[in-house]
C-alpha positions as CSV (number, residue, x, y, z in Angstrom):
1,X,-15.2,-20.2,22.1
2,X,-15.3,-16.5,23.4
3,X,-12.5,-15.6,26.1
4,X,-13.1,-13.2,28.9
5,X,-10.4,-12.1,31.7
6,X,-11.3,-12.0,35.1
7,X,-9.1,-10.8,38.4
8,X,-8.2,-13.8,40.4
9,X,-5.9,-13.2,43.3
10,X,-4.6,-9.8,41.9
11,X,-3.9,-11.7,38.2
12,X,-5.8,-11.5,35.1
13,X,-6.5,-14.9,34.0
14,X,-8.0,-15.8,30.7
15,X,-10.9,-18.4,30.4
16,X,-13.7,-19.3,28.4
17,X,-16.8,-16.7,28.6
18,X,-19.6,-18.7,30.2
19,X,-16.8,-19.4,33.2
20,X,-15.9,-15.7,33.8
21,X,-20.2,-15.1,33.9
22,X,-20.6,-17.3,36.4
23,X,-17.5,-16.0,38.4
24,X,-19.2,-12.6,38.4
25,X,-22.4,-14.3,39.0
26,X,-21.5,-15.8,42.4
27,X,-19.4,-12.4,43.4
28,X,-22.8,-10.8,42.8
29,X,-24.5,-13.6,44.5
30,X,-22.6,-12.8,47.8
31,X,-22.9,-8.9,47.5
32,X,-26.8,-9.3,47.6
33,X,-27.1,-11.5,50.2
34,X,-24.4,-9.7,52.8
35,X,-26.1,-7.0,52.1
36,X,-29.3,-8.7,52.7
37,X,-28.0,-9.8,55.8
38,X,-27.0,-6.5,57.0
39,X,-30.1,-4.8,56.2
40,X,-32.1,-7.3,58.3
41,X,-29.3,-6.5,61.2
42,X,-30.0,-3.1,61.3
43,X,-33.9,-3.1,60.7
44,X,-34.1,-6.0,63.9
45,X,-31.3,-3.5,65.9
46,X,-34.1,-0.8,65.2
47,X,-37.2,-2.2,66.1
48,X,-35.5,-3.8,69.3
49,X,-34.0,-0.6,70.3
50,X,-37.5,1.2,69.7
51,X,-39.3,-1.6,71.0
52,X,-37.2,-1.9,74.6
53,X,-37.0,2.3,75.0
54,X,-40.0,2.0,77.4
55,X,-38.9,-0.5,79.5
56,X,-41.5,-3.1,78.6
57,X,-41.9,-5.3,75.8
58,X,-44.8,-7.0,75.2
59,X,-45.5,-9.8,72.9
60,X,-48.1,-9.7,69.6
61,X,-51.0,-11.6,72.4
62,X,-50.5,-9.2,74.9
63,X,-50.8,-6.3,73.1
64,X,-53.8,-8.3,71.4
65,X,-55.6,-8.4,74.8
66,X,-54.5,-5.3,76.0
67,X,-56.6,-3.8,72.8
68,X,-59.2,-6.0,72.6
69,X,-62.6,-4.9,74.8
70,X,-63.2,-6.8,78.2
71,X,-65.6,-9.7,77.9
C-alpha cells in the first residue's frame, strides 16, 4: 500500500493513501460549504439592505398587483 503524510494537530502522521485523500477531501468539503454559507450571508445582507433603503418592503404579490392593470 502507498503512504501519504498528512498534518494532524501540528504533527505529520503517516497513513495509508486512500486515508490521507479523504482527510483532504472533507477539509475541502468544509472550505466550500463555509464559503457557501458566507456568500449566501452577504448576497441576503445585500438584497435586504437594498430592499429596506426605501422604507417599504413589499412582498413578490404586492408588487404583482401593484404592476398588474386594474380590472
Amino acid at each position: 500500500m502507498a503512504k501519504d503524510v498528512i498534518k494532524v494537530d501540528g504533527e505529520d502522521v503517516v497513513v495509508q493513501e486512500d486515508t490521507a485523500k479523504a482527510y483532504r477531501g472533507v477539509n475541502w468539503m468544509i472550505v466550500v460549504l463555509l464559503s457557501f454559507v458566507v456568500i449566501v450571508a452577504v448576497l441576503m445582507a445585500v438584497f435586504f439592505l437594498r430592499a429596506s433603503r426605501d422604507g417599504n418592503i413589499e412582498t413578490p404579490a404586492q408588487i404583482e398587483n401593484t404592476n398588474s392593470p386594474a380590472r
